[in-house]
N, C-alpha and C positions, 0 to 999 in steps of 0.2 A: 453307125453311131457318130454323130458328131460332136465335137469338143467345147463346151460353151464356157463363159465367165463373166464376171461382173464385173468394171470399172467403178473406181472411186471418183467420185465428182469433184467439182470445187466444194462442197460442204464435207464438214470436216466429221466426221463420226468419234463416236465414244461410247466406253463401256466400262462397268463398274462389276465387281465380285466380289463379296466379301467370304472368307471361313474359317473359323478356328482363327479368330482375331487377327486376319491377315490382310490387306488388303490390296487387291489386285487391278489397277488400272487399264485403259485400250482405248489408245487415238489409231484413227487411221485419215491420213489427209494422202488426197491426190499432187504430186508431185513428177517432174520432170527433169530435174538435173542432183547428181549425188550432192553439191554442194547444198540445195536446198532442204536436202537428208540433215545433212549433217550441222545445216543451223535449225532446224526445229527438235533436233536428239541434244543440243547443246543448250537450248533453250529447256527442255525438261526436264536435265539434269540440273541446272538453274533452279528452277521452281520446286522442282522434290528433290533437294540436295540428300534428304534423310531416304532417300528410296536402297536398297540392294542392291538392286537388279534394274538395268535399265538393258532392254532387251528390243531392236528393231529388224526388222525387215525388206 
């Protein structure tokens, strides 16, 4: 069995959920150093100031 996976590219992906009036957003961008983590997590906590949960990986 060998172990496979998928890399994120330079294009930036997104996803959208909605239920019971909630709405559940998903970027995923290809990155390479934590600082660049941590100004696109700063940056959407910027833009969706009214979110709960801001949740990365």
């Amino acid at each position: 069995m060998t172990d496979e996976y998928l890399t994120i590219t330079d294009k930036t992906s997104e996803g959208f959920y909605s239920e019971k009036r909630s709405k559940f957003l998903a970027f995923a961008f290809h990155v390479t150093s934590e600082e660049e983590v941590k100004q696109i997590v700063s940056d959407f906590r910027k833009k969706y100031y009214d979110a709960r949960h801001v949740c990365w990986a």
